[in-house]
C-alpha positions as CSV (number, residue, x, y, z in Angstrom):
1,X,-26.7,-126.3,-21.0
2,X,-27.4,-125.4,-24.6
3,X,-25.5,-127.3,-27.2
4,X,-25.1,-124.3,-30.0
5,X,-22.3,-122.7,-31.9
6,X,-20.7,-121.0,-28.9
7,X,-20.9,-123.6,-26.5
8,X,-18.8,-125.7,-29.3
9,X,-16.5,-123.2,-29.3
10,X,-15.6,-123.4,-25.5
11,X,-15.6,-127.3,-25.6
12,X,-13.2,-127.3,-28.3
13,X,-11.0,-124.6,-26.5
14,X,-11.5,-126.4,-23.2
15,X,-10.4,-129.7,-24.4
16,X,-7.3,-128.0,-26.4
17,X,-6.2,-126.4,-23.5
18,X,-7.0,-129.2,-21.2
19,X,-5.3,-132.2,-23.6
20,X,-8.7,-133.7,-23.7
21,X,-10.9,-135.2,-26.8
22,X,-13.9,-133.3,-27.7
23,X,-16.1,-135.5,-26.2
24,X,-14.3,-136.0,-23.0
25,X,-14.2,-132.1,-22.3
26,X,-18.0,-132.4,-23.6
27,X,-18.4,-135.2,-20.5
28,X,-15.6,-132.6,-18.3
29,X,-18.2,-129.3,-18.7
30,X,-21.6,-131.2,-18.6
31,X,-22.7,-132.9,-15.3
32,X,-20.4,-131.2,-13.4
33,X,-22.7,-130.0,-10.4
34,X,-24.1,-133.5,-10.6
35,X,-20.7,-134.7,-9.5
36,X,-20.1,-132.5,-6.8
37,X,-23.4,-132.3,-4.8
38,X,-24.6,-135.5,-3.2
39,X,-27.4,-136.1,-0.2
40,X,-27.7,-140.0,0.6
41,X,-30.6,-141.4,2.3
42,X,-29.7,-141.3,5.9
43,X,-32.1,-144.4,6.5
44,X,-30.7,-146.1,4.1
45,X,-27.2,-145.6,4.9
46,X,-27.9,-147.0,8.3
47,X,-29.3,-150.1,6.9
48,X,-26.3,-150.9,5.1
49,X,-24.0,-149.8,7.9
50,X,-25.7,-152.4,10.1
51,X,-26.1,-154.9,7.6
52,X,-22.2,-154.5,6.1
53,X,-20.9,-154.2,9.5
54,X,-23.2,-156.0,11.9
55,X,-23.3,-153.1,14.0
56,X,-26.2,-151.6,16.0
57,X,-26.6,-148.4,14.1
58,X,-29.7,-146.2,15.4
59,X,-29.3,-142.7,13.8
60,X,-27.3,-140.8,11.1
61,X,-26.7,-137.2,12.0
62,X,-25.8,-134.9,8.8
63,X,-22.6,-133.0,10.3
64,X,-22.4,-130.4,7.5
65,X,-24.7,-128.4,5.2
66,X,-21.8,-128.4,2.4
67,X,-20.5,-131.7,2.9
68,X,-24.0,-133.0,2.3
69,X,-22.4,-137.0,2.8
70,X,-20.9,-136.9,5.8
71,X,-22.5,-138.4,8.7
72,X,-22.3,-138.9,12.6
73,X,-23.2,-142.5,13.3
74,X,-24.8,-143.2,16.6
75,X,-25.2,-146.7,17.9
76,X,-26.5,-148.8,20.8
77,X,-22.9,-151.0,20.8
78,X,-20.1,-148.5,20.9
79,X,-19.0,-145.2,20.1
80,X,-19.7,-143.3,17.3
81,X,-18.7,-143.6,13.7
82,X,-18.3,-141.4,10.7
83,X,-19.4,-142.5,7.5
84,X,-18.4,-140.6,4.5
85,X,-20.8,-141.7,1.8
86,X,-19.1,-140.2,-1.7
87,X,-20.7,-139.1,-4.3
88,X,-21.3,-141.8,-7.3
89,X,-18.5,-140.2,-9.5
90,X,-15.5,-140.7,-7.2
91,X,-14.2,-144.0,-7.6
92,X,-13.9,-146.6,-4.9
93,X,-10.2,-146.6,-5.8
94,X,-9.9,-142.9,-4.8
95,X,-11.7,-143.8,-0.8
96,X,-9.4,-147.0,-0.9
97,X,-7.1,-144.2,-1.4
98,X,-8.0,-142.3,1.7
99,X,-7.9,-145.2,4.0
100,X,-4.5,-146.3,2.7
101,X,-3.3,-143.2,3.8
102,X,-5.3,-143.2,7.7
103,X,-3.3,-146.4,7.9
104,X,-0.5,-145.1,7.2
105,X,-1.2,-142.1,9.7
106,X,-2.1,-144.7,12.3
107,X,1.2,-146.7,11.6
108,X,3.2,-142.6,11.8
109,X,1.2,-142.1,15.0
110,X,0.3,-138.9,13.2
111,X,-2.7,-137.1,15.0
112,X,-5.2,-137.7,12.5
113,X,-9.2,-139.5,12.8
114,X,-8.6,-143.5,12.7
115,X,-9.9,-145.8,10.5
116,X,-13.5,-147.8,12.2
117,X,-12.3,-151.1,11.5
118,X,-10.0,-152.7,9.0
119,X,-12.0,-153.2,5.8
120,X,-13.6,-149.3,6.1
121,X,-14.2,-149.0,2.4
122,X,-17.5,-150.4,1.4
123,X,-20.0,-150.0,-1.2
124,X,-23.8,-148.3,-1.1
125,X,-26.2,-147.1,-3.4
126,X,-23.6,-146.6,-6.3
127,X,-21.4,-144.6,-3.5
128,X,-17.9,-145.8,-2.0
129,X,-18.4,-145.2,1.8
130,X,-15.5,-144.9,4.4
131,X,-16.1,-145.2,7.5
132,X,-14.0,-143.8,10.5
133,X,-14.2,-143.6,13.7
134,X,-15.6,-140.2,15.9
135,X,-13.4,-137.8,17.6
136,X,-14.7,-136.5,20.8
137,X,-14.1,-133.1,20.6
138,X,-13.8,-129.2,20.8
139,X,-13.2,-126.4,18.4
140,X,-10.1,-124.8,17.6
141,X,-9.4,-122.0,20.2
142,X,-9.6,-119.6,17.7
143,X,-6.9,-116.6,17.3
144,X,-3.6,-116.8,16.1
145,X,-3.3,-120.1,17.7
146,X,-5.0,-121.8,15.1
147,X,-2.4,-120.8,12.9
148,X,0.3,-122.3,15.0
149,X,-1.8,-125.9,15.6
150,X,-2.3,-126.1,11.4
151,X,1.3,-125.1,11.0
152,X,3.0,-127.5,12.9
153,X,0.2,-130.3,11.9
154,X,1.7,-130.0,8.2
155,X,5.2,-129.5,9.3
156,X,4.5,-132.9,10.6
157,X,2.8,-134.9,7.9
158,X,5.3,-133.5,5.3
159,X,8.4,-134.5,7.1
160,X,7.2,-138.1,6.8
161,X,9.2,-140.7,5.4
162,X,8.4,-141.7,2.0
163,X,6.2,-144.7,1.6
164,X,4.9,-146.1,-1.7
165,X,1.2,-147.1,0.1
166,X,0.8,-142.8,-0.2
167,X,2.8,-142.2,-3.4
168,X,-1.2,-141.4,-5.3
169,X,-0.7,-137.7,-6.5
170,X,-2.5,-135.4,-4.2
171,X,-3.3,-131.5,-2.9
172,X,-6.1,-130.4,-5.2
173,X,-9.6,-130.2,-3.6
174,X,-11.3,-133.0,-5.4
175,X,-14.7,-131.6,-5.1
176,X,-15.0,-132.9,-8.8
177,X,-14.1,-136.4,-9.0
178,X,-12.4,-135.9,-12.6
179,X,-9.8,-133.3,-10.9
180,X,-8.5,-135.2,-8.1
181,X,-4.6,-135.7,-7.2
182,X,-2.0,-132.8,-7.9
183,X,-2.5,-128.8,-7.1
184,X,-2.2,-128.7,-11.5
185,X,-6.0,-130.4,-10.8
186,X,-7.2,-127.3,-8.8
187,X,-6.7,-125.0,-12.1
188,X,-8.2,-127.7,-14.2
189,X,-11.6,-127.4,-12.3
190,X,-11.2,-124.2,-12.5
191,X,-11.2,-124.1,-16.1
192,X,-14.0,-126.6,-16.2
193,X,-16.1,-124.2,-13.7
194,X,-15.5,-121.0,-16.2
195,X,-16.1,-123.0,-19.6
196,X,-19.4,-124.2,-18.4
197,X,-20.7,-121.2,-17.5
198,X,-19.1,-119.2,-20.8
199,X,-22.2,-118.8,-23.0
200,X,-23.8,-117.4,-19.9
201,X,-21.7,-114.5,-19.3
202,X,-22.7,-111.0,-20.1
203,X,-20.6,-108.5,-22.1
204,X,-20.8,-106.2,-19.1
205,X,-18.7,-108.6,-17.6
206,X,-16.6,-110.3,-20.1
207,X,-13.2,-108.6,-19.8
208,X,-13.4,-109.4,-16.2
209,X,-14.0,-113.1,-16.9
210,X,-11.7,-113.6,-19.6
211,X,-8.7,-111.8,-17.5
212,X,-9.6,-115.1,-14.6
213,X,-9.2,-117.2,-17.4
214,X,-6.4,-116.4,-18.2
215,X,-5.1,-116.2,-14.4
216,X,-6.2,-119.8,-13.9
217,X,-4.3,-121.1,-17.3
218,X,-1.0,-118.9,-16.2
219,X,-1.0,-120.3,-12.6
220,X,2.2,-121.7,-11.0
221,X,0.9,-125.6,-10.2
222,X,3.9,-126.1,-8.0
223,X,5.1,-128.3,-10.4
224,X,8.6,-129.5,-9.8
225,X,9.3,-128.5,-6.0
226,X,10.0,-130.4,-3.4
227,X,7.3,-132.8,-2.4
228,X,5.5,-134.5,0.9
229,X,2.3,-136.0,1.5
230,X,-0.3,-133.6,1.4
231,X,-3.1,-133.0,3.4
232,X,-5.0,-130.5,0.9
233,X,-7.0,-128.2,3.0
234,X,-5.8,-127.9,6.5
235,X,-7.0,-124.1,7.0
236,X,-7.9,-122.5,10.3
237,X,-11.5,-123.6,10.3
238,X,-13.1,-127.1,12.4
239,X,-13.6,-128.9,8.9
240,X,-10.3,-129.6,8.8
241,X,-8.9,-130.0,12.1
242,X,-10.2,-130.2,15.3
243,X,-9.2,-130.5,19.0
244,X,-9.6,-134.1,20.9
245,X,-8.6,-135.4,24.1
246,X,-4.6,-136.0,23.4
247,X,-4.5,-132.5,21.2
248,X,-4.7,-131.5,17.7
249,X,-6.2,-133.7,15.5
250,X,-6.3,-133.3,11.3
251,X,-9.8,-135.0,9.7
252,X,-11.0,-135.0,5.6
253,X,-8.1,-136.6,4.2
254,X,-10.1,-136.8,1.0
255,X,-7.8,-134.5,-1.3
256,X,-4.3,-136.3,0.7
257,X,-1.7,-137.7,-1.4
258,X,1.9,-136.7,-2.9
259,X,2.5,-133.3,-4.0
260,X,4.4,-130.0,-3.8
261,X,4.5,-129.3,0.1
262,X,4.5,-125.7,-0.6
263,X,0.9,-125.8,-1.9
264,X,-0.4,-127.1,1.6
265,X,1.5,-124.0,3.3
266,X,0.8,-121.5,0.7
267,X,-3.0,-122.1,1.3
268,X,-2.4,-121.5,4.9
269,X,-0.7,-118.6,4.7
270,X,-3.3,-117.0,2.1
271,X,-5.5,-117.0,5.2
272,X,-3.4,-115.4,7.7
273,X,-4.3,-112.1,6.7
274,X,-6.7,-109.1,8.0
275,X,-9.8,-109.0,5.7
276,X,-11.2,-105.8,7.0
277,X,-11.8,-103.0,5.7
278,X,-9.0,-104.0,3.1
279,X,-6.8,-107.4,2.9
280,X,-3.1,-106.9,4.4
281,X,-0.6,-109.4,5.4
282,X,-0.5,-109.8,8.7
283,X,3.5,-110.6,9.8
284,X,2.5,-111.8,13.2
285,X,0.5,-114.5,11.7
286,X,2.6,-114.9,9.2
287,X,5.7,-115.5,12.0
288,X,3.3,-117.9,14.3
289,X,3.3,-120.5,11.1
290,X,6.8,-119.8,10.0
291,X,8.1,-120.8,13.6
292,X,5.6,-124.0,14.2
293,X,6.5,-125.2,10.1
294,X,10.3,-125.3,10.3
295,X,10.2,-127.2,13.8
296,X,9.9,-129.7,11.1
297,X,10.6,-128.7,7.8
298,X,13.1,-125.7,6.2
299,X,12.1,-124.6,3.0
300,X,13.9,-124.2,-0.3
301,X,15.0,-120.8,-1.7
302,X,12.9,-121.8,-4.6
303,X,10.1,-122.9,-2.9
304,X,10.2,-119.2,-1.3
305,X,11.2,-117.5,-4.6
306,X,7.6,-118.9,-6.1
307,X,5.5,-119.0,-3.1
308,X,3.6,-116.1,-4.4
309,X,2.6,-117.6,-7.1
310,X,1.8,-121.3,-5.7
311,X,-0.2,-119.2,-3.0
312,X,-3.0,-118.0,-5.9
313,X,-3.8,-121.7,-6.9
314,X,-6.6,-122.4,-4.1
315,X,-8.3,-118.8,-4.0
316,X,-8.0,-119.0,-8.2
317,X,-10.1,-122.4,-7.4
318,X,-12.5,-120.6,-5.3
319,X,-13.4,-118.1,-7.5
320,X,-14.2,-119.8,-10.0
321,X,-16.3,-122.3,-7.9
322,X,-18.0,-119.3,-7.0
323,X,-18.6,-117.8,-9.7
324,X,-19.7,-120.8,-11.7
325,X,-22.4,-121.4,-8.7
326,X,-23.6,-117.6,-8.7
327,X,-24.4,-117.4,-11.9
328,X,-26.0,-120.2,-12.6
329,X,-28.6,-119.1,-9.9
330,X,-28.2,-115.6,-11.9
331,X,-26.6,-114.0,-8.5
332,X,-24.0,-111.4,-8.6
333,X,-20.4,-112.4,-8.3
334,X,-18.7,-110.7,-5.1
335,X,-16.5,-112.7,-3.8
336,X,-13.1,-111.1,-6.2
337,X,-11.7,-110.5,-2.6
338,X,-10.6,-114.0,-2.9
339,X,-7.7,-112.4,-5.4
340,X,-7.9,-109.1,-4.2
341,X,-5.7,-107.3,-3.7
342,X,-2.4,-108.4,-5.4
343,X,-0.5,-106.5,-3.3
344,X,-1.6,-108.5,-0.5
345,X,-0.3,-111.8,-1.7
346,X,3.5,-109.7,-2.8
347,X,3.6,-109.1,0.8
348,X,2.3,-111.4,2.8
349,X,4.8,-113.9,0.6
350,X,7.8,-111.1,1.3
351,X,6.8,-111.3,4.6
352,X,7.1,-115.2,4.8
353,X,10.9,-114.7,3.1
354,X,11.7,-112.9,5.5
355,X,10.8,-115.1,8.3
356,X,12.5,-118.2,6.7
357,X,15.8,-115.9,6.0
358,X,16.1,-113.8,9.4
């Protein structure tokens, strides 16, 4: 990244706008991608497996190509593990985090993954490493059913008694270990992902640019509704949930913690939509997760008065992931569909009021 005039310029501005010093939104632009992407040694990671645990490990099976860290573990003694090796710049206290909550899941008899034994956090390599164990599985029937099964999942976790052990703030994605906790972190990262990339961005496409900026800095953060302990990203997809012998089952409790509830339902209900030819809202969907949510939990008037805006706070994140990643690698941007079009997010959140209210 090239340290001249302009790129000062963006530091400063990023670090006014983000209350940071100069240096520390220097440190919050620079390295970024270094403390996202992380590919242990799967060897290696078996070694200290067997040696930390005394278990007979025999091979480490990569189970994602974007979650680069996360690992099947096979072995000759028992059933399979997980083992979540973190990159270096999360802190052990954040995966102490995540197993603070599995045990209180486990105590809830909430459907989540279980912890592998008791003391899961260990460290390797300059990584924290949780380990947890496998769920025998099968994919998500797909359909609108997966709506209904994600739906009632967070109905559950967020009518969950209060319990300091979970109180950490929680709903952003927490790809980058510096914006971990609330949904506010989410647009944070965002504005980290735009700044670094500033000097880079052609005039051709500067207006466009600028106008996500300054969605991302005029985003409703959900700050001030009700709140519940958060999964963070439990969409329709098998990264997030997953179906085991006794039913549903939520996994990746990475970005989990105390938040505004309506963040984790606005996410969902972003994807209920059709996204072909054009994005509309999609009511039936939209009535599938109304109905399996409020078995458990009634929203607020207010919570449905701003669930519009709450609902752009992921997709304003993955933009700007996006486009931060594209043009680095000097690839066109295409993926605006993530915002577009506005209308679609005034109705599909009319259509959600409507559900609440008939």
């Amino acid at each position: 990244m090239t340290k001249d005039g302009n790129f000062k310029k963006v530091v400063r501005r990023h670090a006014q706008e983000t209350g940071q010093r100069y240096t520390e939104a220097l440190t919050d632009l620079e390295g970024l991608n270094e403390r996202i992407h992380h590919e242990p040694d799967a060897d290696r990671l078996l070694v200290h497996l067997r040696d930390r645990y005394g278990i007979d490990a025999i091979a480490a099976t990569k189970l994602s190509v974007h979650k680069t860290y996360v690992f099947r573990i096979d072995r000759n003694d028992g059933p399979p593990w997980i083992a979540r090796a973190f990159p270096p710049a999360r802190p052990r206290s954040g995966v102490e985090g995540d197993a603070a909550v599995l045990r209180f899941l486990a105590q809830q008899d909430f459907p989540a993954e279980r912890l592998a034994v008791d003391d899961a956090v260990s460290d390797f390599d300059g990584s924290a490493v949780l380990v947890t164990q496998y769920v025998e599985s099968e994919p998500l029937p797909g359909g609108i059913e997966d709506f209904r099964i994600m739906a009632d999942l967070l109905g559950q976790l967020h009518a969950l008694p209060y319990d300091e052990s979970v109180s950490r703030p929680g709903g952003a994605s927490g790809e980058d270990a510096r914006h971990m906790g609330a949904p506010r972190q989410d647009l944070l990262a965002g504005l980290a992902f735009l700044d670094a990339v500033d000097t880079k961005v052609g005039a051709a496409d500067r207006k466009r640019f600028e106008q996500l900026l300054d969605q991302v800095r005029s985003a409703d953060d959900g700050d001030g509704l009700p709140e519940g302990l958060l999964h963070g990203n439990l969409m329709h997809a098998p990264n997030h949930a997953i179906i085991g012998k006794n039913g549903p089952v939520a996994i990746n409790w990475k970005a989990s913690g105390r938040g505004p509830r309506l963040a984790d339902l606005a996410f969902l209900l972003w994807g209920t939509g059709d996204w072909a030819p054009t994005r509309r809202a999609n009511e039936e969907r939209v009535g599938v997760v109304v109905d399996a949510y409020r078995r458990h939990v009634e929203l607020t008037d207010e919570e449905l008065d701003r669930l519009e805006g709450v609902m752009y706070i992921r997709p304003l994140y993955l933009v700007c992931f996006g486009y931060n990643r594209d043009l680095r690698n000097s690839v066109p941007f295409d993926e605006w569909w993530f915002l577009e079009p506005a209308e679609y997010f005034t109705a599909t959140a009319a259509a959600t009021r409507a559900a609440f209210r008939g």
